[in-house]
LUMDRENLUM-88921 format. One record per atom (N, C-alpha, C, O): chain; x, y, z; atom name. Coordinates in nm, 4 decimals, decimal comma, always signed. Atoms other than C-alpha are relative to their C-alpha. Last residue first. Layout:
<recs>
(A (X Y Z) CA);
...
</recs>
This chain:
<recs>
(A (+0,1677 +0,0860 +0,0010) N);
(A (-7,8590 +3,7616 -16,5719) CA);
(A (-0,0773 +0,1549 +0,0855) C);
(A (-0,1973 +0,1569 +0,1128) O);
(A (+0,0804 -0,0146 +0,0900) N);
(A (-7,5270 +3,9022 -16,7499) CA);
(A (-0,1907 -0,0680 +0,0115) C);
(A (-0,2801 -0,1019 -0,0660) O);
(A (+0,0525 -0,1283 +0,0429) N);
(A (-7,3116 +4,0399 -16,4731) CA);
(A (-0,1538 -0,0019 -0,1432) C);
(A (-0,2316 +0,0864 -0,1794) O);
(A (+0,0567 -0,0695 -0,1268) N);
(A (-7,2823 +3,7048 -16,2938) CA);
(A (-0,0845 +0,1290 -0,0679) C);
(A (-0,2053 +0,1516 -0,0613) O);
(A (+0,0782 +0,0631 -0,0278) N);
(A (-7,1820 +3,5588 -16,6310) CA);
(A (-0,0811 +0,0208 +0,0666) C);
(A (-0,1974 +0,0017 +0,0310) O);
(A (+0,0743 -0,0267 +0,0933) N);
(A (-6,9324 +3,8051 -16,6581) CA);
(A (-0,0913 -0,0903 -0,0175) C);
(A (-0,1085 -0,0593 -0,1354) O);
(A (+0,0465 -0,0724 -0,0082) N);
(A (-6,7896 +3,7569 -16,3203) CA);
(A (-0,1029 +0,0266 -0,1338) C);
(A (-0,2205 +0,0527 -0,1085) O);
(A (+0,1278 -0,0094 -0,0652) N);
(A (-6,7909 +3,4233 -16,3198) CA);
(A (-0,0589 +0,1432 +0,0157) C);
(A (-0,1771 +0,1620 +0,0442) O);
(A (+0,1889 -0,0032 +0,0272) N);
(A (-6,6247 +3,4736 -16,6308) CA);
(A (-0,0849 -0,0254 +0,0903) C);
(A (-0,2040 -0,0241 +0,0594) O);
(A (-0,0115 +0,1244 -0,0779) N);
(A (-6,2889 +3,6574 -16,4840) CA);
(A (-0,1690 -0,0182 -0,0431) C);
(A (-0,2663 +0,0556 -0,0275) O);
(A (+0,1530 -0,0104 -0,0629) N);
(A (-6,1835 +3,9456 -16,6710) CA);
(A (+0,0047 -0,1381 +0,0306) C);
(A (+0,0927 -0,2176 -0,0026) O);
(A (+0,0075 +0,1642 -0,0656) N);
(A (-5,8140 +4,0350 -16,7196) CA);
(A (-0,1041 +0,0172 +0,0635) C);
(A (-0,1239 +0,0954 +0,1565) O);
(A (-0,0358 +0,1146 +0,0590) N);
(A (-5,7227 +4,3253 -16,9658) CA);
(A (-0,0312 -0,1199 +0,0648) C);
(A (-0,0053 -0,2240 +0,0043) O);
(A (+0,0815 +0,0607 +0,1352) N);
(A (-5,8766 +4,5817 -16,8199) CA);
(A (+0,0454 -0,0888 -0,0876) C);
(A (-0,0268 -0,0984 -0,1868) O);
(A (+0,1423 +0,0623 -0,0571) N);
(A (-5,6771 +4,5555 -16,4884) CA);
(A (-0,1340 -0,0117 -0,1269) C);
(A (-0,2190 -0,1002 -0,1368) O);
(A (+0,0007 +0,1352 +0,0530) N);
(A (-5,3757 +4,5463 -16,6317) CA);
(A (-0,0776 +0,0070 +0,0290) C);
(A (-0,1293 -0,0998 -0,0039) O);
(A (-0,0131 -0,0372 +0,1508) N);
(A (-5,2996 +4,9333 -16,5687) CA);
(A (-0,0535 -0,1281 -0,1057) C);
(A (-0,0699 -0,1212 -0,2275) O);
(A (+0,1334 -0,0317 +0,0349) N);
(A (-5,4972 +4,9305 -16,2491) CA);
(A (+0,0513 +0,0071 -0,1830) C);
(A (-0,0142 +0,0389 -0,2822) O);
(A (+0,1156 +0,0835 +0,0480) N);
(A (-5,2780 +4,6448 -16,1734) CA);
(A (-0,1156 +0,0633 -0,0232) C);
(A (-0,2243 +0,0062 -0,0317) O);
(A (+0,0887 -0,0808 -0,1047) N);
(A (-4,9328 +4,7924 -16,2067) CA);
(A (-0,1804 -0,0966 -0,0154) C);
(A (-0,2217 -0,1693 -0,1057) O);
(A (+0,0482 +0,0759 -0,1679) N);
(A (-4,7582 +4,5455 -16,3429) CA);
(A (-0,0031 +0,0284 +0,0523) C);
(A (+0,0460 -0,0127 +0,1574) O);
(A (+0,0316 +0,1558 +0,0656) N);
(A (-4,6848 +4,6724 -16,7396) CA);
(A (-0,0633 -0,0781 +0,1239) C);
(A (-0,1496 -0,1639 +0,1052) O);
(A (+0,1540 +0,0289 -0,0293) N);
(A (-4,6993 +5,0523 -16,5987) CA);
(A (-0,0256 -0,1161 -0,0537) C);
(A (-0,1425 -0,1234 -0,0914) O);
(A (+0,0607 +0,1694 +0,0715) N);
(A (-4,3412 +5,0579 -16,5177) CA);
(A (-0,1189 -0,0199 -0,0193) C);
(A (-0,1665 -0,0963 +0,0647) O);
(A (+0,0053 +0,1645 -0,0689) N);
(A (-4,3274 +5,3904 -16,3802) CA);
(A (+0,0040 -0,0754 -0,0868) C);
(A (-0,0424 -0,0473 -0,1973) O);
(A (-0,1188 +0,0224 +0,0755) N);
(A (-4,2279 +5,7602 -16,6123) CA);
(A (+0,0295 -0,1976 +0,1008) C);
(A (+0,1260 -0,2740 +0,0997) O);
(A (-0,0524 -0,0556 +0,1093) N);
(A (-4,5381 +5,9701 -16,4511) CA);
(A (+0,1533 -0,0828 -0,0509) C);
(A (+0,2442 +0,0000 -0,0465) O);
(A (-0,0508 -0,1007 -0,0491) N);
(A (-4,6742 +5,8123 -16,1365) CA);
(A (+0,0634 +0,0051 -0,1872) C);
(A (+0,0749 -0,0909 -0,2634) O);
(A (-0,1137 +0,0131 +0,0405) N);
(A (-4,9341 +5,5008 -16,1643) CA);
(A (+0,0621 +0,1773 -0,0169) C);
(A (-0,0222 +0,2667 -0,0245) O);
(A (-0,0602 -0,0199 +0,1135) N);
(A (-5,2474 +5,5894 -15,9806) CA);
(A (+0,1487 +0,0264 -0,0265) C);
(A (+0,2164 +0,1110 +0,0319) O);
(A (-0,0014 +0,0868 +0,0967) N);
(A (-5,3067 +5,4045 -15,6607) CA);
(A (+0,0127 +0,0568 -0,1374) C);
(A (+0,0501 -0,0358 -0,2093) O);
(A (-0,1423 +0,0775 +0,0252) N);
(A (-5,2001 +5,7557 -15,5000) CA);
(A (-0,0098 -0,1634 -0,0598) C);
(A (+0,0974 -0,1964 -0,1106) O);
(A (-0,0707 -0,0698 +0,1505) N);
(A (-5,5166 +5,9290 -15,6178) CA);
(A (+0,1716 -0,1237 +0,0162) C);
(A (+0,2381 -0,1916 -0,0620) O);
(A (-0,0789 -0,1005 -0,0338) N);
(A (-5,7311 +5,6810 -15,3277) CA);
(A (+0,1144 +0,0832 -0,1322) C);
(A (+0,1554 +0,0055 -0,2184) O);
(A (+0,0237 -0,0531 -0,1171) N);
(A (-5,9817 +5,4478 -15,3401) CA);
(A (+0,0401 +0,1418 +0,0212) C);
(A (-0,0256 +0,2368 +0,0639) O);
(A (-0,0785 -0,1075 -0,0345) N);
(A (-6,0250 +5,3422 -15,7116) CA);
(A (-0,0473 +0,0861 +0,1215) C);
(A (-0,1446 +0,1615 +0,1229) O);
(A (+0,0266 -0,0799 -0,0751) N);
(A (-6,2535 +5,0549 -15,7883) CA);
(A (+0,1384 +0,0790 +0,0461) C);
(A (+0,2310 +0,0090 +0,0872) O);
(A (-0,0632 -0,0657 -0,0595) N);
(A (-6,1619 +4,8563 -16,0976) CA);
(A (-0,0112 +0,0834 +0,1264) C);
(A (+0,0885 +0,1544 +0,1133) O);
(A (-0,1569 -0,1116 +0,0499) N);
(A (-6,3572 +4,7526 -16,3478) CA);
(A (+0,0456 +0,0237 +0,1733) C);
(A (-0,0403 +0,0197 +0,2614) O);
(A (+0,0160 -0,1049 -0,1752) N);
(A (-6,5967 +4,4176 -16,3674) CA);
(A (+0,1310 +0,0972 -0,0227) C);
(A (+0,2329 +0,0786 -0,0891) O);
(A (-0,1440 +0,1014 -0,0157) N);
(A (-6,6142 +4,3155 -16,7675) CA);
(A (+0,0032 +0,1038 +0,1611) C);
(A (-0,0160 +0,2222 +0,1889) O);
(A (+0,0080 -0,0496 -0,1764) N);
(A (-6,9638 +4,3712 -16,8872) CA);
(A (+0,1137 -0,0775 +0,0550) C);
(A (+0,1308 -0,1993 +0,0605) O);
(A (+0,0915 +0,0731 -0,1449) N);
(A (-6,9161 +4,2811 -17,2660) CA);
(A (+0,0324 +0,0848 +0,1254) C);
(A (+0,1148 +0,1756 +0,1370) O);
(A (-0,0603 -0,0362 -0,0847) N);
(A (-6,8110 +4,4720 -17,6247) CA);
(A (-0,1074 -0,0616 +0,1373) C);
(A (-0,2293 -0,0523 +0,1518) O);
(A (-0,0725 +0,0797 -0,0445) N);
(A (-6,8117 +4,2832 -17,9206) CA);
(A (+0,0736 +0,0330 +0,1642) C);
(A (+0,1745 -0,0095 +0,2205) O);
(A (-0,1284 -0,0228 -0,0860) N);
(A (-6,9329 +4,5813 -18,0883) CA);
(A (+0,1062 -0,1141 +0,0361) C);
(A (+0,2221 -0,1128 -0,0053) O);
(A (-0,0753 -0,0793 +0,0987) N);
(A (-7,2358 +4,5213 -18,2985) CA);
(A (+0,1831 +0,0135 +0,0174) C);
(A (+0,2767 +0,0007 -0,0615) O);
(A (+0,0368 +0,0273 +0,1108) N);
(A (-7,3821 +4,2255 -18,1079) CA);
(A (+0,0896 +0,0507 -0,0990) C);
(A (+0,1633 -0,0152 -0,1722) O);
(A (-0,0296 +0,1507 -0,0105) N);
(A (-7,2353 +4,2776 -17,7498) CA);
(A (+0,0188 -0,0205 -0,1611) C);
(A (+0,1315 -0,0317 -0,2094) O);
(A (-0,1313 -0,0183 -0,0650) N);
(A (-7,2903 +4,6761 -17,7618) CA);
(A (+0,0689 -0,1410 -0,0034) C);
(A (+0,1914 -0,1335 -0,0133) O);
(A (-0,0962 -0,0710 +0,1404) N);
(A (-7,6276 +4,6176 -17,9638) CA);
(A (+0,1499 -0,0310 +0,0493) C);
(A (+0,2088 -0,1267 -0,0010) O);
(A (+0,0668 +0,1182 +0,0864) N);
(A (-7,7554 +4,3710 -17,6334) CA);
(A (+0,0575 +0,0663 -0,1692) C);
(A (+0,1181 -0,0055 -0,2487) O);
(A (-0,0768 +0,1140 -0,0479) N);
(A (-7,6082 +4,6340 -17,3860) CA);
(A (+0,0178 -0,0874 -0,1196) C);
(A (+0,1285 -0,0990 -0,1721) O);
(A (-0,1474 +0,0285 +0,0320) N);
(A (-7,7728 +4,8845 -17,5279) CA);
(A (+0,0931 -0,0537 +0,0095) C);
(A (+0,1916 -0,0300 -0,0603) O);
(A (-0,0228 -0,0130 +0,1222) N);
(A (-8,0759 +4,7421 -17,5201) CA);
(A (+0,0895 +0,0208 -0,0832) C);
(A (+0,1218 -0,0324 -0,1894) O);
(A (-0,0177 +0,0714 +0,0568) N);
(A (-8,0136 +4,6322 -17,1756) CA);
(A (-0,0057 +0,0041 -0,1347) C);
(A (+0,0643 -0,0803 -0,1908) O);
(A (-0,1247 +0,0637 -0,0401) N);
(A (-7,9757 +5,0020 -17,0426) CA);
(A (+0,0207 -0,1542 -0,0634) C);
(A (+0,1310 -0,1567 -0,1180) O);
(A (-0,0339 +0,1346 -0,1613) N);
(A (-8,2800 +5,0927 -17,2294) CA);
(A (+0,1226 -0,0397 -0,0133) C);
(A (+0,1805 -0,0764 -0,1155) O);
(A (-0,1423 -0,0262 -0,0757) N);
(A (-8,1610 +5,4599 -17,4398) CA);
(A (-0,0679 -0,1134 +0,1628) C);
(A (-0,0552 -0,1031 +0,2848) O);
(A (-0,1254 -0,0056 +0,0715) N);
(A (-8,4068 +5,3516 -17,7699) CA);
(A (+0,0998 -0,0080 +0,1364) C);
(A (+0,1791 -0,1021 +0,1352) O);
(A (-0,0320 +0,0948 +0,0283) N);
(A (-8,7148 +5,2456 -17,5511) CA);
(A (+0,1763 -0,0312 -0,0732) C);
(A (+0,2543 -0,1258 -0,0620) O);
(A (+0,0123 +0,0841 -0,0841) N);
(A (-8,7240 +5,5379 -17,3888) CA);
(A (+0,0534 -0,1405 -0,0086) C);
(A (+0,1358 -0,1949 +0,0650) O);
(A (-0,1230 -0,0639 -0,0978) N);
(A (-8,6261 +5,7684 -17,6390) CA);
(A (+0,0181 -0,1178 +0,0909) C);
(A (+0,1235 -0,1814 +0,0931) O);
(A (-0,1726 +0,0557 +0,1010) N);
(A (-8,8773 +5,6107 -17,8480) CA);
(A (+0,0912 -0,0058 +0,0787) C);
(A (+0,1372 -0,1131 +0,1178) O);
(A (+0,0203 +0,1283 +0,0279) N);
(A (-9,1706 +5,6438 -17,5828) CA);
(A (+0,1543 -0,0215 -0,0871) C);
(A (+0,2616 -0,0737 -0,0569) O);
(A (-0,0603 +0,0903 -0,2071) N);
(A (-9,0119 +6,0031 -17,5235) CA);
(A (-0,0299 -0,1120 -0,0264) C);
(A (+0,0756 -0,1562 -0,0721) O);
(A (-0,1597 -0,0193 -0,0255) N);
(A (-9,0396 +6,1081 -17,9155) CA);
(A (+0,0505 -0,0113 +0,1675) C);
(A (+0,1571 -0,0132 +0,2291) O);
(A (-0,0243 +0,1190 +0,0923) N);
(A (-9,4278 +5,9737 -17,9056) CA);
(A (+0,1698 -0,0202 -0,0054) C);
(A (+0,2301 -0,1261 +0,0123) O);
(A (+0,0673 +0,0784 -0,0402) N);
(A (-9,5220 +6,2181 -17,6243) CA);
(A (+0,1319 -0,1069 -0,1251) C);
(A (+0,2515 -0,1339 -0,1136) O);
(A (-0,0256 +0,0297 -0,1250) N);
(A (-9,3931 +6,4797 -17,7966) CA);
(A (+0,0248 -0,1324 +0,0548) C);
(A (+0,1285 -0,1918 +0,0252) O);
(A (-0,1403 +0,0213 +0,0391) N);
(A (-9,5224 +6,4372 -18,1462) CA);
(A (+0,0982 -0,0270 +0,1372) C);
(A (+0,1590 -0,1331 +0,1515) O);
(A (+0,0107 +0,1595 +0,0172) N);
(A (-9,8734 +6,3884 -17,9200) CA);
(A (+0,1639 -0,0238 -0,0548) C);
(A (+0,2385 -0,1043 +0,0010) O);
(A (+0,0443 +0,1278 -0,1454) N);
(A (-9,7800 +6,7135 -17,7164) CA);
(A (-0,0062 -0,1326 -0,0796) C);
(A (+0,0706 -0,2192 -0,0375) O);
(A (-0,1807 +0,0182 -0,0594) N);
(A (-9,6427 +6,8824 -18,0861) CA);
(A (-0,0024 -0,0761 +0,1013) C);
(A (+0,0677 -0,1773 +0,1006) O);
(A (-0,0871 +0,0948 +0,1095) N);
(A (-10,0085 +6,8058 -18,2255) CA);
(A (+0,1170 -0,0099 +0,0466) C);
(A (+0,1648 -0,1226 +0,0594) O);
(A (+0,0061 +0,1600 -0,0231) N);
(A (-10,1904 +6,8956 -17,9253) CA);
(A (+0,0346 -0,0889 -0,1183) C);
(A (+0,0131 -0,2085 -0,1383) O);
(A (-0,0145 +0,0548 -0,1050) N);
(A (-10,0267 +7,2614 -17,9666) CA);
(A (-0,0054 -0,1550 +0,0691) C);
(A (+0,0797 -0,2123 +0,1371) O);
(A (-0,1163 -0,0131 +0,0444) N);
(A (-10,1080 +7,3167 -18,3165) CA);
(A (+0,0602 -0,0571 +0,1185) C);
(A (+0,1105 -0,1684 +0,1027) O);
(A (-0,0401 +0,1538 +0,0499) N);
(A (-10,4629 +7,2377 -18,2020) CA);
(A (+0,1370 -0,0411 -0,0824) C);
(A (+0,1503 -0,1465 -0,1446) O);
(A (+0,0229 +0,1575 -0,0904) N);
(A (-10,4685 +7,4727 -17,9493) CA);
(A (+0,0143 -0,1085 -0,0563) C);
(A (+0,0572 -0,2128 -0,0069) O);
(A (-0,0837 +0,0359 -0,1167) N);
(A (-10,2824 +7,7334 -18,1740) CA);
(A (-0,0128 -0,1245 +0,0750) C);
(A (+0,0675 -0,2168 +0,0882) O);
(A (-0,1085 +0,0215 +0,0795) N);
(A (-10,5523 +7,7050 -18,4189) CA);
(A (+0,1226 -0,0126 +0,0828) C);
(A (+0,1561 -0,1295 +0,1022) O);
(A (+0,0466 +0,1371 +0,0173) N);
(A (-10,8097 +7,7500 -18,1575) CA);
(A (+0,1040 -0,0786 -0,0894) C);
(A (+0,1348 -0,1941 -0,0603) O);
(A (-0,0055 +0,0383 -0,0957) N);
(A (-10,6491 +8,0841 -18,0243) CA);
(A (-0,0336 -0,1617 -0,0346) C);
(A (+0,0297 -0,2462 +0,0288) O);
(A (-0,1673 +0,0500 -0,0071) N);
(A (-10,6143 +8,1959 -18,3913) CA);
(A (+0,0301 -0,0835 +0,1203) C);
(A (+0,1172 -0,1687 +0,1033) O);
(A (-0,0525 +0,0863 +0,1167) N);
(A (-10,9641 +8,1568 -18,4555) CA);
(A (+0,1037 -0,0340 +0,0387) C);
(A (+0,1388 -0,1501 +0,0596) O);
(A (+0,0561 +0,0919 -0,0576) N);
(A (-11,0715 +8,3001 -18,1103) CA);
(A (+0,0626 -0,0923 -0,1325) C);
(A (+0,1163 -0,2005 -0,1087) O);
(A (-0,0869 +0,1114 -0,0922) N);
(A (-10,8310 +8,5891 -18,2013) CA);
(A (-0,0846 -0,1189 +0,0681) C);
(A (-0,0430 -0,1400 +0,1821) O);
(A (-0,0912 +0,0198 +0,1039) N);
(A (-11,0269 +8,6556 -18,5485) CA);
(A (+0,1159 -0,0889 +0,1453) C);
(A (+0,1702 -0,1992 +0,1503) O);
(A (+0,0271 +0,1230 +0,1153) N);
(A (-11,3373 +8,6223 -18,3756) CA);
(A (+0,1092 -0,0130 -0,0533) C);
(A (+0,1129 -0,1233 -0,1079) O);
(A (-0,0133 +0,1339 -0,1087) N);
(A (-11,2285 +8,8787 -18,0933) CA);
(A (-0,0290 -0,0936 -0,0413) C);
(A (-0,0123 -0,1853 +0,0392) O);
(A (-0,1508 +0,0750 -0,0567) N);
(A (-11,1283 +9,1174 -18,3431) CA);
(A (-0,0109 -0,0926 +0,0927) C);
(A (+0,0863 -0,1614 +0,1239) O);
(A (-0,0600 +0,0612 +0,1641) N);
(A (-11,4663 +9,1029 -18,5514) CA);
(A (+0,1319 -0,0335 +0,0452) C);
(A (+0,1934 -0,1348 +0,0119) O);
(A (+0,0003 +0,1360 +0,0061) N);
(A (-11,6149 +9,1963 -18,1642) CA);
(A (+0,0286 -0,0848 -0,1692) C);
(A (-0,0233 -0,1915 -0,2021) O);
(A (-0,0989 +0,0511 -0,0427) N);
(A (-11,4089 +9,4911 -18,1594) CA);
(A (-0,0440 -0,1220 +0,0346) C);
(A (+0,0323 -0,2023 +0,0883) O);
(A (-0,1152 +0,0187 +0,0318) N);
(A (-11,5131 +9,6369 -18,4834) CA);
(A (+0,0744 -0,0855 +0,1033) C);
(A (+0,1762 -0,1459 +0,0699) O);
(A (-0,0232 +0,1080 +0,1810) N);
(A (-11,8636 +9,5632 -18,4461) CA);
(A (+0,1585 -0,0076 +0,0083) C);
(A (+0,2073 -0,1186 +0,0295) O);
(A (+0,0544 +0,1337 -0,0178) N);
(A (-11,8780 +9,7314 -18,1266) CA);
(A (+0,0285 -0,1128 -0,0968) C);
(A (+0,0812 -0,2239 -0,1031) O);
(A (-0,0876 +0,0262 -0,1038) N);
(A (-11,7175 +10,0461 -18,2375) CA);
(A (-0,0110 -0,1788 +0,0367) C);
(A (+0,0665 -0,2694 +0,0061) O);
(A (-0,1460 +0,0172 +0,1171) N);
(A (-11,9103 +10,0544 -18,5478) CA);
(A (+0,1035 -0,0816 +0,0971) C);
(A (+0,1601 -0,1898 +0,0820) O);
(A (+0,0660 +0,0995 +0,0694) N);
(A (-12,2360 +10,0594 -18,2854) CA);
(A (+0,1319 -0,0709 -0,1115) C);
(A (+0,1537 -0,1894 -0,1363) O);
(A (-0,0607 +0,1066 -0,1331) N);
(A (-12,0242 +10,3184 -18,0650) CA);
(A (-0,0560 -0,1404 -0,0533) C);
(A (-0,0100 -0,2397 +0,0031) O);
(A (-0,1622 +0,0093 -0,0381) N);
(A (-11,9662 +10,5414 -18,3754) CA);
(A (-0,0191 -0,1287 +0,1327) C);
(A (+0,0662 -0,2119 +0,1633) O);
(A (-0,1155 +0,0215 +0,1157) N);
(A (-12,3249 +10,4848 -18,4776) CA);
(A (+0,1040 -0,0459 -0,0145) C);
(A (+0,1355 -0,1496 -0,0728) O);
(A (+0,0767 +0,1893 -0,0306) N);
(A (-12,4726 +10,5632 -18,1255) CA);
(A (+0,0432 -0,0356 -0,1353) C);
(A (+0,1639 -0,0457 -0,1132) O);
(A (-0,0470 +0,0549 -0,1353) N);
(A (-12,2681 +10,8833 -18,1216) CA);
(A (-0,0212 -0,1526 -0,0267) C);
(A (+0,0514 -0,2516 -0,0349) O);
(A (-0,1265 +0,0111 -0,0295) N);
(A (-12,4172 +10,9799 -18,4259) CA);
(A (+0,1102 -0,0980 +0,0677) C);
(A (+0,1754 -0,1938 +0,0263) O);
(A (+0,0076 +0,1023 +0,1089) N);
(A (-12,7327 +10,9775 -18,3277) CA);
(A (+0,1020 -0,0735 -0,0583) C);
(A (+0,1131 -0,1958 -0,0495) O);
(A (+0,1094 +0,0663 -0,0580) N);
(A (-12,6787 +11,1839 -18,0528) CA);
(A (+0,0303 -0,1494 -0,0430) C);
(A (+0,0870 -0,2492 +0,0016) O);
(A (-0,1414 +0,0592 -0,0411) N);
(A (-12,4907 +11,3956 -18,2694) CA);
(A (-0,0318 -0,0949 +0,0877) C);
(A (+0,0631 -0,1675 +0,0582) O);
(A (-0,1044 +0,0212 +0,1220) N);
(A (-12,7961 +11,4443 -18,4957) CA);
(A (+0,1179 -0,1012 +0,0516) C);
(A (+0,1580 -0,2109 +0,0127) O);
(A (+0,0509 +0,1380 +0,0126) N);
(A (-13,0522 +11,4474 -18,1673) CA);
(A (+0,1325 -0,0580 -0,1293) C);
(A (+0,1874 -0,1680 -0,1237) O);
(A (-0,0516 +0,1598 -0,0998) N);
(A (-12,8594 +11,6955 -18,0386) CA);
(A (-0,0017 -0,1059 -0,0443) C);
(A (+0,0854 -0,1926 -0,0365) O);
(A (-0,1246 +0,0060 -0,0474) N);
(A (-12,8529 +11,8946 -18,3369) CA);
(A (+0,0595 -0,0578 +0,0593) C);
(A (+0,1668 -0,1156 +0,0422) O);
(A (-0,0472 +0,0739 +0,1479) N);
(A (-13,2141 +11,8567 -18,4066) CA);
(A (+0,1440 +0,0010 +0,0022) C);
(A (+0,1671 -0,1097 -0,0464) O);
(A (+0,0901 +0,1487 -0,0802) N);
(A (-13,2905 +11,9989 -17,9903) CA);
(A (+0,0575 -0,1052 -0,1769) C);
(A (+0,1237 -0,2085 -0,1665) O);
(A (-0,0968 +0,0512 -0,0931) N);
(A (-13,0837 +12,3059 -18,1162) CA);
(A (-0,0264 -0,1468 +0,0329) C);
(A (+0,0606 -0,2336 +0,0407) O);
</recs>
């Protein structure tokens, strides 16, 4: 009886020795992957990172300005302030001398001058 114990016993300590093994082989495999990740991770952060600097620089308000002039031909021309719905022209008016209808058509260069320092 006492050889029996000791068998399964034995045993036992085996299975929990296997055991062991097996679940520290899985915690090496996710420490791998966990590290791999991390440095998958501070690769997209620097890609990151680097695609805001651009961004940044790409969508400056004078930058576009400075293309918009260049490429375009298009300047800072003062617009219009709109108080109320009834300054808009009415369905079948004269809109030749209305003046929100003229109003992009007639810039004044102190203003654009003003607008460009």
């Amino acid at each position: 009886m006492v050889r029996i114990l000791n068998f399964v016993f034995v045993a036992l300590a085996g299975l929990a020795c296997f055991a062991m093994n097996h679940v520290a082989e899985q915690t090496r495999q996710a420490d791998i992957q966990l590290r791999q990740v991390h440095h998958e991770m501070a690769g997209e952060l620097k890609t990151t990172r680097l695609l805001q600097a651009q961004w940044q620089v790409a969508a400056d308000p004078e930058r576009i300005r400075q293309l918009a002039q260049q490429h375009l031909g298009l300047t800072d021309t003062p617009t219009v302030a709109l108080s109320s719905l009834e300054l808009l022209p009415r369905k079948g008016d004269g809109l030749n001398d209305n003046p929100i209808r003229s109003a992009s058509m007639v810039t004044s260069t102190t203003a654009t001058s003003a607008g460009g320092n």
